[in-house]
C-alpha positions in Angstrom: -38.6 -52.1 2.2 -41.8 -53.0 1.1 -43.5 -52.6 -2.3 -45.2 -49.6 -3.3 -49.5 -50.5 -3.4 -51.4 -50.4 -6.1 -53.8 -46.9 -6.3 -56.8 -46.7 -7.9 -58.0 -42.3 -8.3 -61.8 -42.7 -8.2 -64.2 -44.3 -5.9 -67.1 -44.9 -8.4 -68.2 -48.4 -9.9 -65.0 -48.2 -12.3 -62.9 -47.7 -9.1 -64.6 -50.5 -7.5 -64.6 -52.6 -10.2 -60.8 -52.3 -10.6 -60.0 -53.6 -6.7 -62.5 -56.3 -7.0 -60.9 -57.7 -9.8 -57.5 -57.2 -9.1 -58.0 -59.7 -6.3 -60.0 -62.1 -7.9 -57.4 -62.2 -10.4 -54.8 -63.0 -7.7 -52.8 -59.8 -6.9 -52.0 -60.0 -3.2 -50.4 -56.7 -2.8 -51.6 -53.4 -0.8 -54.7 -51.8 -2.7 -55.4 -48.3 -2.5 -58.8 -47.0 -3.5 -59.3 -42.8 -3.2 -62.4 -41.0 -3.4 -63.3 -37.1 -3.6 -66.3 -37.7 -2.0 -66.6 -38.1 2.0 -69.2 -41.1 1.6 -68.9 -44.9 1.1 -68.5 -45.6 -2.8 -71.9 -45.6 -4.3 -74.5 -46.3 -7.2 -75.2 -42.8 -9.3 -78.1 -44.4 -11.5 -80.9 -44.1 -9.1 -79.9 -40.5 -8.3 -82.6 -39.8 -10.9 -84.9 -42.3 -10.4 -86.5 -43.5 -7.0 -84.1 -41.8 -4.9 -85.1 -38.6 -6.3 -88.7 -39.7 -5.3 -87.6 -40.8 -1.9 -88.3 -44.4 -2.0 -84.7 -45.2 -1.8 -82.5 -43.7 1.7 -78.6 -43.1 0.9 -77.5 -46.1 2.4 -79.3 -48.6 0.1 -77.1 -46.8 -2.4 -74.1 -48.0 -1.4 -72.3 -50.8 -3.2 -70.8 -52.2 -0.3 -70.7 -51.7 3.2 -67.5 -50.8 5.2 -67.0 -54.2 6.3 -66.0 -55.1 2.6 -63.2 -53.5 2.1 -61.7 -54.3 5.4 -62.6 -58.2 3.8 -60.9 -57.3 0.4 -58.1 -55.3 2.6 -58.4 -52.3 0.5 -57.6 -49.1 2.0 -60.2 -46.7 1.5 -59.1 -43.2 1.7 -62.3 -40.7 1.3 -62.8 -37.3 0.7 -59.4 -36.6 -0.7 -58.5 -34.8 -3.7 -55.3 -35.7 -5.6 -53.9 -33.2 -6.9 -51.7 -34.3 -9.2 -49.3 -37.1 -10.5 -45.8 -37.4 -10.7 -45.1 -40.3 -12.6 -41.1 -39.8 -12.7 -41.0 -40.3 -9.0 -44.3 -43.0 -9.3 -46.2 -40.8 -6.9 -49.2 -39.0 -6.1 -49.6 -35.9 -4.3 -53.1 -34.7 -2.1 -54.3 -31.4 -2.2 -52.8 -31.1 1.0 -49.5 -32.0 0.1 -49.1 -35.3 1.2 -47.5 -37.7 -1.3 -48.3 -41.4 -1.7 -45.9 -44.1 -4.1 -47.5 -46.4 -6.5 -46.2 -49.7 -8.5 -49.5 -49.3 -10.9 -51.7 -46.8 -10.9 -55.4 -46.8 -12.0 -57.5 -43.8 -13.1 -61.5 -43.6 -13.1 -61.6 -40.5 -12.5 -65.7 -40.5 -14.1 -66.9 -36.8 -15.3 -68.2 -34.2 -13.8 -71.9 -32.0 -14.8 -71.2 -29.8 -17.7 -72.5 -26.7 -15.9 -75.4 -24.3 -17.6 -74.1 -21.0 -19.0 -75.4 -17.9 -18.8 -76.6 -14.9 -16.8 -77.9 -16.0 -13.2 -76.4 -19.6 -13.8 -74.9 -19.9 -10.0 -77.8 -18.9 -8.1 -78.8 -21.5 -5.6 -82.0 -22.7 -7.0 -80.0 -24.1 -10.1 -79.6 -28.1 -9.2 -77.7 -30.6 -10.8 -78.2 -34.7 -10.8 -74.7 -36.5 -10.1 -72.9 -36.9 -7.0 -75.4 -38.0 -3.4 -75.0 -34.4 -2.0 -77.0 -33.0 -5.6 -79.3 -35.9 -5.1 -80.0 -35.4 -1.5 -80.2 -30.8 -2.1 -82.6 -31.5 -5.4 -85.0 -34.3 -3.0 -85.2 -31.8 -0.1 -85.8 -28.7 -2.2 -88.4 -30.6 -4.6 -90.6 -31.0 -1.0 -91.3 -26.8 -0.7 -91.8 -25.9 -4.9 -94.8 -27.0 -7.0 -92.9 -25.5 -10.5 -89.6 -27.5 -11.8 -87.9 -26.6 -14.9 -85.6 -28.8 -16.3 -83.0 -28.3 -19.1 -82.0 -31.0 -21.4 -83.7 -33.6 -23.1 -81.0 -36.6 -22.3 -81.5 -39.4 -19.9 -81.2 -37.1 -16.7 -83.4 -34.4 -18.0 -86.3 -36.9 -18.9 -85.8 -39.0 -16.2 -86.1 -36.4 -13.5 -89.4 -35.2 -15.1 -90.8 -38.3 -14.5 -90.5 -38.2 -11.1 -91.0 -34.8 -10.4 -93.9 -35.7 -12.8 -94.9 -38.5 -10.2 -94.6 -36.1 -7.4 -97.3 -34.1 -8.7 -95.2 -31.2 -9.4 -95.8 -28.8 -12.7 -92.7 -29.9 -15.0 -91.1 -27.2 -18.3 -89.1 -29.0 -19.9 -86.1 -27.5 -22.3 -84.2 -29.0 -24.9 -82.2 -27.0 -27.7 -82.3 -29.6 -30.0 -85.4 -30.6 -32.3 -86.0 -33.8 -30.5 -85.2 -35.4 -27.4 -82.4 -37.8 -26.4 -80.7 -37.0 -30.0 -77.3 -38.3 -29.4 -78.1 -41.9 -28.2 -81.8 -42.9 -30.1 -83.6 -42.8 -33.3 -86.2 -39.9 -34.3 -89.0 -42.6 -34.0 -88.1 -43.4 -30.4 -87.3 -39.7 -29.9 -90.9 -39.1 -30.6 -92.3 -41.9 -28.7 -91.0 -40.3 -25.6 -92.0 -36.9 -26.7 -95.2 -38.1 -26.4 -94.7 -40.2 -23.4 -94.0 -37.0 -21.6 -96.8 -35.0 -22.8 -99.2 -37.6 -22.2 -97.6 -37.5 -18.6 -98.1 -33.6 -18.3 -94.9 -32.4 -18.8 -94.7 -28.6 -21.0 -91.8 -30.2 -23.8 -90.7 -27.5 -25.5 -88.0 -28.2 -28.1 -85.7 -26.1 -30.0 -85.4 -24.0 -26.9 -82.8 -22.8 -24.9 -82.3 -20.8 -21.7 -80.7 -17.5 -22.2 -80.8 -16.1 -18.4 -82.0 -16.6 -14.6 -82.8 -14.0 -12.2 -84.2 -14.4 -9.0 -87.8 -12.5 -8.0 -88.9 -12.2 -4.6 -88.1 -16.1 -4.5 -89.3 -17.1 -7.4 -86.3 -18.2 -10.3 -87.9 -16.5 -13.9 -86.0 -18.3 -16.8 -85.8 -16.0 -19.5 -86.1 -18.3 -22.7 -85.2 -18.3 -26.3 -88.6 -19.0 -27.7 -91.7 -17.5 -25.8 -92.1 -15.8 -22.4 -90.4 -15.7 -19.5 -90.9 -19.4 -17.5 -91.5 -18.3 -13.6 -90.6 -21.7 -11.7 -89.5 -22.9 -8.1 -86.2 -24.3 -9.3 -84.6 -25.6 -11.9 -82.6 -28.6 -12.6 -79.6 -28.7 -15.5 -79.1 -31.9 -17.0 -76.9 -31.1 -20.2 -74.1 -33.9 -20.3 -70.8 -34.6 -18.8 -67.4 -33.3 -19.1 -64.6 -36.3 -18.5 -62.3 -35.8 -15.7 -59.6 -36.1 -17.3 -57.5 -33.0 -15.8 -54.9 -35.1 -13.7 -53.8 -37.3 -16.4 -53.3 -34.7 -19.0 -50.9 -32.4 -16.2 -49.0 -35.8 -16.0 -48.4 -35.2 -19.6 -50.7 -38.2 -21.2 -53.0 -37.2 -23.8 -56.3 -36.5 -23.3 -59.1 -35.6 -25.9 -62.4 -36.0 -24.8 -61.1 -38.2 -22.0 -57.5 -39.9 -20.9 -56.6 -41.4 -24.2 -56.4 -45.5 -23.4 -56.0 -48.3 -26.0 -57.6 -51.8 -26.2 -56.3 -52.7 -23.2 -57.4 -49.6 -21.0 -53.7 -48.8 -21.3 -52.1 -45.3 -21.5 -49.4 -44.4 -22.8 -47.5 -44.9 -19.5 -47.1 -48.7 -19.1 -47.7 -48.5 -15.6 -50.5 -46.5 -15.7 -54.3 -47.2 -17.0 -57.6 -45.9 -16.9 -61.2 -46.8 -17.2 -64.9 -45.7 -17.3 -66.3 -42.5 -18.0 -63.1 -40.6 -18.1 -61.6 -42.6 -20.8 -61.8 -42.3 -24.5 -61.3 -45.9 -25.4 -60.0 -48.1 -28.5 -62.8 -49.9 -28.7 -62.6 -53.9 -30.1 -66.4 -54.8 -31.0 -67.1 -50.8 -32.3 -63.5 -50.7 -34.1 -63.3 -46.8 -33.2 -62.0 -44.4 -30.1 -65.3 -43.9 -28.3 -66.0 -42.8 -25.1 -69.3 -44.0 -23.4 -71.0 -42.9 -20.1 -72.7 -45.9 -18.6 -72.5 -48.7 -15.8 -71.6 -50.9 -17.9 -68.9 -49.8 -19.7 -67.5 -48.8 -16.0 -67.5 -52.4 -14.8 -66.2 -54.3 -18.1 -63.6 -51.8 -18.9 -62.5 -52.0 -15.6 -61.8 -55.4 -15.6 -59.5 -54.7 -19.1 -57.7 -52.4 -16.7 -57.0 -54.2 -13.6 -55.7 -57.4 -16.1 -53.0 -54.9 -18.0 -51.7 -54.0 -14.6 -50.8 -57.4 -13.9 -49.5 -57.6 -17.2 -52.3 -59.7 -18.5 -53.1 -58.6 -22.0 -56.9 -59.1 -22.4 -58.6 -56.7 -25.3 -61.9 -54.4 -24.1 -64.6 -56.2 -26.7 -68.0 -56.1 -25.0 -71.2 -54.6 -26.3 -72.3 -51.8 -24.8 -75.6 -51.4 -23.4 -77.7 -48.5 -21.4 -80.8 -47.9 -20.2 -83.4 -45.4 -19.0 -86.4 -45.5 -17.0 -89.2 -43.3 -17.6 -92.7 -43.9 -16.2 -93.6 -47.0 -16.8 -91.3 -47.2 -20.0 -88.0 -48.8 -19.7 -86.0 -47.8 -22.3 -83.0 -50.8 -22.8 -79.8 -49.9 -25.6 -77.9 -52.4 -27.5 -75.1 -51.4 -29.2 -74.3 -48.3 -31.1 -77.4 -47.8 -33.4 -77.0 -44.0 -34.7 -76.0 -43.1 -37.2 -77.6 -46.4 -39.2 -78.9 -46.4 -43.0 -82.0 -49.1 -42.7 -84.3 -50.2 -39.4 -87.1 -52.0 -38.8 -90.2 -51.7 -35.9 -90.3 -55.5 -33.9 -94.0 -54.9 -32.3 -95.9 -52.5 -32.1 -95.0 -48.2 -30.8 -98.7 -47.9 -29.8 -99.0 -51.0 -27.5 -95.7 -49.3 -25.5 -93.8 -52.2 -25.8 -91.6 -52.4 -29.2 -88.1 -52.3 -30.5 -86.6 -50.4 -33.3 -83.6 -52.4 -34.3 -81.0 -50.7 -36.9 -78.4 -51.7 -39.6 -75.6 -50.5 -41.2 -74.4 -51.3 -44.7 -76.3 -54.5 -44.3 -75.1 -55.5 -40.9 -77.3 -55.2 -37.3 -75.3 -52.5 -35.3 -77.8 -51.8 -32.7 -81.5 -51.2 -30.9 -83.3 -50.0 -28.8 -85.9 -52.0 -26.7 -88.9 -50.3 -24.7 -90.5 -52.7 -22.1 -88.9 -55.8 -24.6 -86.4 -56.9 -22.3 -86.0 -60.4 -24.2 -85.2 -58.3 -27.7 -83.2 -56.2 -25.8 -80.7 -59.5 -24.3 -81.5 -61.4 -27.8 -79.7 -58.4 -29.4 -76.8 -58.1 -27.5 -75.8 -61.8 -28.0 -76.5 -61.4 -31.7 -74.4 -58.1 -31.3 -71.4 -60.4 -29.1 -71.5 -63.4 -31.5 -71.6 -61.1 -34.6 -74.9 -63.2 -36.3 -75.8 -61.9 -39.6 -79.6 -61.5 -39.5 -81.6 -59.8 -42.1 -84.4 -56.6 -41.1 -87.4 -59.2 -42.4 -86.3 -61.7 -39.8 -86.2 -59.2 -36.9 -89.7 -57.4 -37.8 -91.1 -60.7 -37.8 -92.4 -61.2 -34.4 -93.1 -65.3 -35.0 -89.7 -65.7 -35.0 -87.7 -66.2 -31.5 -84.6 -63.9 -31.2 -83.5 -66.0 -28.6 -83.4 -68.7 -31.0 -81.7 -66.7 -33.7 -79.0 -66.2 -31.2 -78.3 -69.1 -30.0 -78.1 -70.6 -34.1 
């Protein structure tokens, strides 16, 4: 009798990420990768960016083509749902009934749009930015309106303003909070972009929030909680992520705020790990439980995970980093900068190309870069090697971060 394969839930770059190291680390056994979705495994980042402006076709989203996983003899198994895990018997079972064993079992499950609330929230000209099929609704709808409200002032929100923004099309944008992008930057870049966008066109309003959507002889009116009714041609919802963390917490592992893992992208079933955006995470250069929603942290933690399941204990220490692109601003994040007690301005906000770097109880815990991408990679290796600079020596624009790294 053969051995049962190792299954990886999740077709995203975590997903990928796993079977692509597990055979570069040497594991010769069957592979099974399974994805929700009916299409080839694919990039999500650019789902707000140029494919939302249609200079990028579905295909060129694709991180491989079909002939590589025939070459890494991993069985792809698409649009299937599991629906749930029975880890006494080491199997899975499909919506559909069908069971499949396991020896190790991988989740990257990702998350899912944390859907808007409200009165008129499901009518159909309410769009969401995550998986191809939103991408590919939002792209053809955006050809027939000339209005576009958007709610939230995160990555998503922003980023599809600036290219319905570049599509010529009249952008509202909401965000409850008093500035934008609150969770991941400082006020001072929170304000750059505020006025990035306005100088672009786009109707901020902060402080704001939606409290209902009816539909008017085709037109969506947005009933809002400061000022009049917003009459628009649709509007898109880009208020965070909710992990998917459902089928590991019916399995009975813990969950909070994602599938509980340790250093190792281990839970608490040793033949079980997880990694990416469904995870909450013991984290070895933050030295907290964190869970973080970026490319980034998909691919490195993913690598932790496919090592523990060959039993190779290797601890989950990177740096994060993130980015955003908006306009011509590129927006590049190193480290975890909020909350911090002291930072300092390398260059200068009005030139649109500066950093704000940020320290905690004396030490450098983060920045963020706009169009700097050489103080953007000079901090994460200071980050990575744990240098202690001071804030003179990074305001100081005559000295070379590069070179304070590599000292």
């Amino acid at each position: 009798m053969s051995a049962a394969p190792f299954v990886v839930i999740g077709a995203g770059q975590a997903g990928l990420q796993v079977c692509d190291s597990l055979r570069k680390l040497g594991y010769a056994g069957e592979l099974v990768l399974i994805g929700a979705e009916a299409t080839l495994p694919y990039q999500r980042p650019p789902l707000s960016k140029k494919f939302l402006a249609g200079d990028l076709e579905a295909e060129r989203l694709y991180f491989r083509p079909a002939t590589y996983y025939a070459k890494l003899d991993v069985t792809l198994l698409l649009d299937r749902e599991v629906h749930r895990i029975d880890r006494e018997h080491h199997a899975i079972e499909f919506t559909d009934g069908l069971r499949l064993a396991y020896a190790k079992l991988a989740l990257t499950t990702g998350a899912r749009v944390r859907p808007l609330q409200g009165p008129g929230a499901d009518c159909p000209d309410v769009f969401y930015v995550r998986t191809l099929d939103d991408g590919l609704r939002l792209r053809a709808r955006l050809r027939d309106v000339s209005h576009v409200t958007i709610v939230g002032g995160g990555f998503i929100g922003l980023e599809v303003a600036a290219m319905a923004r570049s599509l010529g099309k009249e952008v509202v944008l909401l965000e409850t909070l008093d500035r934008l992008m609150a969770r991941a930057v400082s006020p001072a870049v929170s304000a750059y972009f505020a006025d990035l966008h306005r100088a672009h066109g786009v109707d901020l309003r902060l402080a704001c929030g939606v409290r209902g959507l009816e539909t008017d002889a085709g037109t969506l009116r947005v009933s809002i909680s400061q000022g009049p009714d917003i009459d628009t041609g649709l509007l898109v919802a880009g208020i965070g992520v909710l992990p998917n963390a459902e089928l590991a917490v019916d399995a009975g592992l813990e969950g909070r705020d994602g599938i509980v893992v340790d250093v190792h992208a281990r839970t608490a079933d040793p033949d079980i790990v997880a990694a990416g955006d469904c995870t909450l995470h013991d984290n070895g250069f933050l030295a907290r439980q964190v869970r973080l929603e970026s490319v980034q942290n998909a691919v490195d933690q993913a690598k932790i995970a496919a090592a523990s399941m060959l039993g190779l204990a290797e601890p989950y220490v990177q740096v994060p980093w993130f980015w955003s692109d908006q306009y011509d601003a590129k927006l590049q994040m190193a480290g975890i900068g909020m909350p911090f007690d002291e930072c300092v301005l390398r260059g200068e906000r009005a030139s649109g190309s500066f950093s704000m770097f940020y320290f905690r109880a004396g030490r450098l815990v983060g920045a963020d870069s706009i169009n700097r991408p050489v103080d953007h990679m000079a901090c994460r290796k200071l980050l990575a090697q744990g240098t202690i600079v001071s804030p003179a020596e990074l305001g100081r624009e005559d000295i070379d971060l590069m070179q304070l790294a590599r000292t």
